[in-house]
N, C-alpha and C positions, 0 to 999 in steps of 0.2 A: 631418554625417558623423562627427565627434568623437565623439558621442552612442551611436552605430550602434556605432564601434568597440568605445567603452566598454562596451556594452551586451554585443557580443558576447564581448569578454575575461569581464568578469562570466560571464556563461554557461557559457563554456569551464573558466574558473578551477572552480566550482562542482562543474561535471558532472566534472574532472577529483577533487576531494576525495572527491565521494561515490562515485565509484570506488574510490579508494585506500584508503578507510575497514574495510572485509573485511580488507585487509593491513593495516594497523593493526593492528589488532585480530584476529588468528590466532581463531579457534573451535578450540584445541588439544584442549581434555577438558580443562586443567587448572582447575581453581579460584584465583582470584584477592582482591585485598582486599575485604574484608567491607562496605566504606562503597562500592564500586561496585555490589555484588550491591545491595545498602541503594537506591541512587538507581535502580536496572534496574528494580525491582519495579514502579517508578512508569508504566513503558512499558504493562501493559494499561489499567490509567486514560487514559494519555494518546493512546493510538492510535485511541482513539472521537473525540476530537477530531475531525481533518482527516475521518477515514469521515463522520461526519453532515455536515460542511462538502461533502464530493464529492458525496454524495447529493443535495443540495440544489442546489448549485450549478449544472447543467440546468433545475432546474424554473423558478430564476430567471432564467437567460439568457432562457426559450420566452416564461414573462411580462412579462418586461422589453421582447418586442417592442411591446407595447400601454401598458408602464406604465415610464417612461424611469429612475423612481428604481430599481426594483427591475433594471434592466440596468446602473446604476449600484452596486449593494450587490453584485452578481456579481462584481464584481473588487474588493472585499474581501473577499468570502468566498474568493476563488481565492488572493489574496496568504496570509490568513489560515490556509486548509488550504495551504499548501505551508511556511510556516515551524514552522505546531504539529503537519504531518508530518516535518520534519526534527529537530525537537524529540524526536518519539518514535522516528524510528529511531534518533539516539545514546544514548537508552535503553534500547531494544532489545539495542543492539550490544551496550553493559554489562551486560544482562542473561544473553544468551547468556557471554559474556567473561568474568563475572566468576562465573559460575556452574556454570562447567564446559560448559556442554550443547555438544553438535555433534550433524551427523546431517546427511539431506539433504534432512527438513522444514525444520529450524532455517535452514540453507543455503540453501533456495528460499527460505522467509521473508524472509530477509534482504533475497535480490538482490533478490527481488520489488518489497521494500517500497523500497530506489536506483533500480529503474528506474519505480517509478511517481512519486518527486522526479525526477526528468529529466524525464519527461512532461511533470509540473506545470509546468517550468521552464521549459517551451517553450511549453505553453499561458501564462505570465505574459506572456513574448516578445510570440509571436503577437497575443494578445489585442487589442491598442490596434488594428492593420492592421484585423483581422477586424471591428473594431465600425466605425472607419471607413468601412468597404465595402469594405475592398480583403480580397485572402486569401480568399473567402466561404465555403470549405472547408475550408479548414486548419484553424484552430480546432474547429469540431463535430466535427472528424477526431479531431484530438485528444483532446479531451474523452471521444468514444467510446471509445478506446483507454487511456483513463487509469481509467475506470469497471472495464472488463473486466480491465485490470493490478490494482485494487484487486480485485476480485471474486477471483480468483485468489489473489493475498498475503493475504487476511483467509481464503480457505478454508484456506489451511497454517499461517495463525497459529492457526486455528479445530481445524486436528488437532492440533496440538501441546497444545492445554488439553484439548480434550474428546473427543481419540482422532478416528482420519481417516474412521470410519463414522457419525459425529454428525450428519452431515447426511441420508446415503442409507440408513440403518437401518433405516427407519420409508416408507420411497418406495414411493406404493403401487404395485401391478403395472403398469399403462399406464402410468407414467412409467419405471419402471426397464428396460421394454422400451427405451427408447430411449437408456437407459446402462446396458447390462447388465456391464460391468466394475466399476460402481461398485459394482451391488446383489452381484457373486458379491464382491467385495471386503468386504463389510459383513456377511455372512453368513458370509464364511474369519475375520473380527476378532470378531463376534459368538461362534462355536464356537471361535474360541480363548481368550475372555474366558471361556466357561461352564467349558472343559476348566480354563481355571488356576484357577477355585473351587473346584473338585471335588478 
């Protein structure tokens, strides 16, 4: 029971800091000291991290039903991508912070990238029950959820470096049928990148 409590303080403690972290750290517009801009920069390097550790980490829970070590190396890679994801959002945060940016990519980026640390934090939780046999849902719940929260935070990290049409640009027409806000969004960023050449 000790355990449980501690477990869950831990938790709460955590999910309480990576909230508070945005107020911390105001996204005002203004520019701050140069040795934090200096350490922010390090956040696109370090955000591929936990991404190739998430990606991964399904294919070895499915294998790991037939091969016991690789359901064992799943929850190192899950402890793994949740601390060299926390790693890169207080980099991140310096990055934006120290560098002036604001906006309400920057913004989603952000929250995005706190609420997919909680996910993670729960899938850490969870994880031991679910492999027990107890929970049999909760965790893959999880995990789906935590996949589609990264999918989402790396596309608003992904407009913020390469413009928000770098994905749906180039969509050929059968696909853009079925997101046609993306493809007239790409074609209004597209015609206004040629008008500011000209």
């Amino acid at each position: 029971i000790r355990s449980t409590r501690t477990q869950r303080s831990i938790v709460l403690g955590s999910t309480a800091v990576l909230l508070l972290l945005p107020f911390l750290f105001r996204l005002d517009g203004s520019q701050h000291a140069d040795w934090l801009q200096f350490l922010g920069r390090f956040h696109p390097m370090l955000v591929h991290l936990p991404i190739g550790m998430l990606v991964l980490l399904p294919l070895l829970e499915i294998a790991g039903t037939t091969r016991p070590g690789l359901r064992e190396a799943a929850g190192f890679v899950l402890r793994s991508a949740l601390a060299t994801g926390l790693l890169a959002l207080v980099f991140g945060i310096l990055l934006a912070y120290s560098s002036g940016v604001m906006g309400v990519t920057v913004t989603r980026h952000m929250w995005g990238g706190i609420i997919l640390l909680i996910e993670l934090l729960a899938c850490v939780v969870v994880r031991p029950a679910w492999a027990a046999g107890l929970l049999p849902r909760l965790y893959p719940a999880l995990l789906v959820v935590s996949l589609l929260t990264l999918t989402w935070t790396a596309h608003q990290g992904g407009s913020l470096t390469h413009g928000s049409n770098y994905l749906t640009r180039y969509m050929p027409g059968p696909l853009a049928r079925f997101f046609p806000s993306a493809s007239a969004a790409s074609d209004a960023a597209y015609v206004g990148s040629v008008y500011m050449r000209s």
